[in-house]
C-alpha positions in Angstrom: 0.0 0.0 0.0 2.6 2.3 0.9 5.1 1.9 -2.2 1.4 2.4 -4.5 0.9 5.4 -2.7 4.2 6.6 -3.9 4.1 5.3 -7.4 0.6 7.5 -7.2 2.3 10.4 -5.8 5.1 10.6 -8.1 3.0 9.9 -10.8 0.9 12.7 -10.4 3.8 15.1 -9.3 1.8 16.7 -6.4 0.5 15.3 -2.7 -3.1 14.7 -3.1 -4.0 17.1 -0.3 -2.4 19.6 -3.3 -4.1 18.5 -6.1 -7.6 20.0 -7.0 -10.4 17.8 -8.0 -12.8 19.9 -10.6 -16.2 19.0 -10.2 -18.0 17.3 -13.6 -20.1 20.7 -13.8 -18.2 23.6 -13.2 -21.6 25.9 -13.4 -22.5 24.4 -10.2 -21.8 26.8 -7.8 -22.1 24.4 -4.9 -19.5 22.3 -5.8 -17.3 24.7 -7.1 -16.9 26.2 -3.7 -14.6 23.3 -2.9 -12.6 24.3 -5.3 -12.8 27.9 -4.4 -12.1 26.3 -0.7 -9.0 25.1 -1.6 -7.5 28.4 -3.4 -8.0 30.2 -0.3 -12.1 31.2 -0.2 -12.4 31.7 3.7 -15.2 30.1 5.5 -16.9 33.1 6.5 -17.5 36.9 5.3 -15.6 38.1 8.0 -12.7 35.7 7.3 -11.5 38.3 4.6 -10.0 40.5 7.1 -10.4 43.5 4.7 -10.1 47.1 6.2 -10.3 50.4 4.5 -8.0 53.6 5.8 -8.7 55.4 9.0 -10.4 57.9 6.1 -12.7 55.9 5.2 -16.7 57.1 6.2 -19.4 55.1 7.8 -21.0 54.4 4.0 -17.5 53.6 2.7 -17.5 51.1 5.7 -21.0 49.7 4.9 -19.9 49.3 1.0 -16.9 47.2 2.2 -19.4 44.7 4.5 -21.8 44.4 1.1 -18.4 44.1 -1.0 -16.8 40.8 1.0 -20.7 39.6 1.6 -20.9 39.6 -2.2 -17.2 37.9 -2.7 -17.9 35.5 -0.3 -21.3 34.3 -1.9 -20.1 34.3 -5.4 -16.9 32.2 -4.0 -13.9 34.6 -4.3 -10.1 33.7 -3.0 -8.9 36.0 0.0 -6.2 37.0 -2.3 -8.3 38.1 -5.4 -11.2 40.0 -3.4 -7.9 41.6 -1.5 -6.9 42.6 -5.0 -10.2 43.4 -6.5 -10.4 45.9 -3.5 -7.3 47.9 -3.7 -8.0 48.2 -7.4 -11.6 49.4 -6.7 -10.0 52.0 -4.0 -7.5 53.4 -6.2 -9.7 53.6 -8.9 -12.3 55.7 -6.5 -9.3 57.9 -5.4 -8.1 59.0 -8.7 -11.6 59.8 -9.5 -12.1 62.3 -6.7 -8.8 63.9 -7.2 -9.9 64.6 -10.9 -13.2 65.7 -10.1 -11.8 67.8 -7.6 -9.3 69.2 -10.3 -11.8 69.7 -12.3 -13.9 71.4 -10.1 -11.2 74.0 -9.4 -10.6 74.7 -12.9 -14.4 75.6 -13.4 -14.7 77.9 -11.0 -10.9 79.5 -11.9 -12.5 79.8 -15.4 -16.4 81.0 -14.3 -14.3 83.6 -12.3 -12.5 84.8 -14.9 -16.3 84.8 -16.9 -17.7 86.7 -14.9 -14.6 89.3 -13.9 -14.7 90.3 -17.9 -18.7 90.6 -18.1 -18.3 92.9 -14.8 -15.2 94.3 -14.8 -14.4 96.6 -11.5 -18.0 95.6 -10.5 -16.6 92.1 -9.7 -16.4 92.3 -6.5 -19.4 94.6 -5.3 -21.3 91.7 -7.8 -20.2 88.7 -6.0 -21.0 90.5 -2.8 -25.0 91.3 -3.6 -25.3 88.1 -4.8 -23.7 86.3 -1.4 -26.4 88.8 0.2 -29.3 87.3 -1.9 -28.6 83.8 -1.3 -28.3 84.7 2.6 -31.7 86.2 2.4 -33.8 84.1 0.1 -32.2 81.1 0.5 -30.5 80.5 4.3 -31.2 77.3 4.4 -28.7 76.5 0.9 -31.4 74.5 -0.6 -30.6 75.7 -4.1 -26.5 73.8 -3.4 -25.6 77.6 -4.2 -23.2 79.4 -1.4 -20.9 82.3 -1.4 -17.9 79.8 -2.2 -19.9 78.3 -5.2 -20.9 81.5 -7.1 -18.0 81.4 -8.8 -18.6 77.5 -10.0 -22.4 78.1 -11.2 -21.4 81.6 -13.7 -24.7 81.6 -15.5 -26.9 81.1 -12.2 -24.7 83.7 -9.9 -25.1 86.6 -13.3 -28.8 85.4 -13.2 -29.0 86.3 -9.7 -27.8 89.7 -10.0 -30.3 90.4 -12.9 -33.6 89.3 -10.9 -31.9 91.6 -7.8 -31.4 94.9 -11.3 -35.4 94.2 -11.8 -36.1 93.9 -8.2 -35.0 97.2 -7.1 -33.7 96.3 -3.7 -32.7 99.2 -1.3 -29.6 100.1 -1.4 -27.0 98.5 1.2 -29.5 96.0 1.8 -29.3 93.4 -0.3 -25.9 95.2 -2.8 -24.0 95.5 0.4 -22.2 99.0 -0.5 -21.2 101.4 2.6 -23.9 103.7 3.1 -23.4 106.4 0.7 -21.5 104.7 -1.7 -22.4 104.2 -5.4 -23.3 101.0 -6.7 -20.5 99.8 -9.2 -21.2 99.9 -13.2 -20.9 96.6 -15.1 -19.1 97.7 -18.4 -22.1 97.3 -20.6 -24.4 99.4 -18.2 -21.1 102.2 -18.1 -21.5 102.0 -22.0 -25.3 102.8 -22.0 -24.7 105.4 -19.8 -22.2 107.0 -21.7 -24.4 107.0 -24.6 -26.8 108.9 -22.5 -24.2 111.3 -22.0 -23.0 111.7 -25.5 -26.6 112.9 -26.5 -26.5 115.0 -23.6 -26.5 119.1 -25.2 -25.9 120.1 -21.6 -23.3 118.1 -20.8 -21.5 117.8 -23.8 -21.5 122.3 -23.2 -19.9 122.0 -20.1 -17.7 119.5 -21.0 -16.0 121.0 -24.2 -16.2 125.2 -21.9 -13.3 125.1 -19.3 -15.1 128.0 -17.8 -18.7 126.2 -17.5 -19.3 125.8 -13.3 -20.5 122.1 -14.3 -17.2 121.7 -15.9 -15.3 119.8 -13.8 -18.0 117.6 -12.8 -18.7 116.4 -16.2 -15.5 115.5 -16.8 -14.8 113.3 -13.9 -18.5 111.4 -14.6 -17.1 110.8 -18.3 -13.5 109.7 -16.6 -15.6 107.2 -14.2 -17.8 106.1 -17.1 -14.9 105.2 -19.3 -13.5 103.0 -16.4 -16.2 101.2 -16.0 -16.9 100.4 -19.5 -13.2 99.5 -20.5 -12.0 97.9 -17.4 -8.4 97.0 -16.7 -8.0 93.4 -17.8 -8.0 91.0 -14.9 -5.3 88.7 -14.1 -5.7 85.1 -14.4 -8.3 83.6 -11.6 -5.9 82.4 -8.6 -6.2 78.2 -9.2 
């Protein structure tokens, strides 16, 4: 008995508590899972031993207990779910380092959208429509804040028109110093100097040195100019 366990042995090349014995039907998941047994399928869920990174959040923690439930029923190795899972995590981490990249680059570039259709009115801009959302919506239901007006371009410029229609008073909702002027977008500095070029009584004080209503002419036509053809601004910070 013992030399034909040896002749078997060395004919086969491997101890038989080595060798794998595939099942007739390997669709069967039932008796596949002795096979799966013997590459290294633990006999339990919990047998896994996978952990994520002290990071990790209680939903990333609930996705890893439905991940190993799912690799133990469908009979995977502790090797291959180990595997499969440090895949799956770097794959979910390059993802949220290009959406976060990405997300920094669209609000760089709605800033810089929105500093050309305002020009020096940028900031007073930005700061009636932080106002508005604080008003109408202090709750955030809209996902719009002061830190995300720069991300959302076409909603924060809509904004600003509904408040241009809605007549707020002034320092209420705008936010300027009492006393202060509201800043001029470049395209409402433009109508307004078109205003003042049809202006007979302007335009007399402005071309007589000697007019009383000289000098003040001449210093609204300087402010309207700066409005309408704004310094160009630098490249939003990224």
């Amino acid at each position: 008995m013992a030399k034909g366990y040896l002749n078997l042995e060395k004919s086969l090349g491997l101890p038989p508590e080595r060798r794998i014995d595939l099942p007739e039907d390997m669709n069967n998941a039932e008796q596949m899972r002795g096979v799966w047994t013997k590459l290294g399928l633990p006999e339990k869920p919990e047998g896994y031993a996978l952990k994520l990174g002290d990071g990790a959040s209680e939903s990333d923690n609930q996705m890893l207990g439905k991940y190993v439930a799912q690799a133990h029923k469908v009979g995977l190795p502790t090797a291959q779910a180990r595997a499969m899972l440090e895949w799956w995590v770097g794959e979910n981490a390059a993802a949220q380092q290009a959406g976060a990249a990405a997300l920094v680059e669209r609000k760089a570039n709605g800033e810089q959208a929105l500093r050309q259709a305002w020009g020096g009115a940028y900031d007073a801009r930005i700061r009636e429509a932080t106002n508005l959302l604080a008003r109408y919506d202090p709750k955030g239901e809209t996902g719009l804040t002061g830190e995300t007006l720069t991300t959302f371009p076409a909603w924060t410029a809509m904004l600003i028109r509904m408040s241009d229609r809605m007549a707020e008073p002034e320092g209420e909702i705008r936010g300027e110093p009492p006393g202060e002027e509201r800043p001029l977008t470049p395209g409402q500095a433009q109508a307004l100097i078109n205003e003042f070029n049809l202006d007979q009584a302007k335009q007399q004080a402005l071309h007589d040195e000697h007019h009383p209503g000289h000098k003040a002419v001449v210093e609204e036509r300087r402010k309207l100019l700066e409005a309408a053809h704004p310094r160009p601004a630098g490249p939003a910070a990224r």
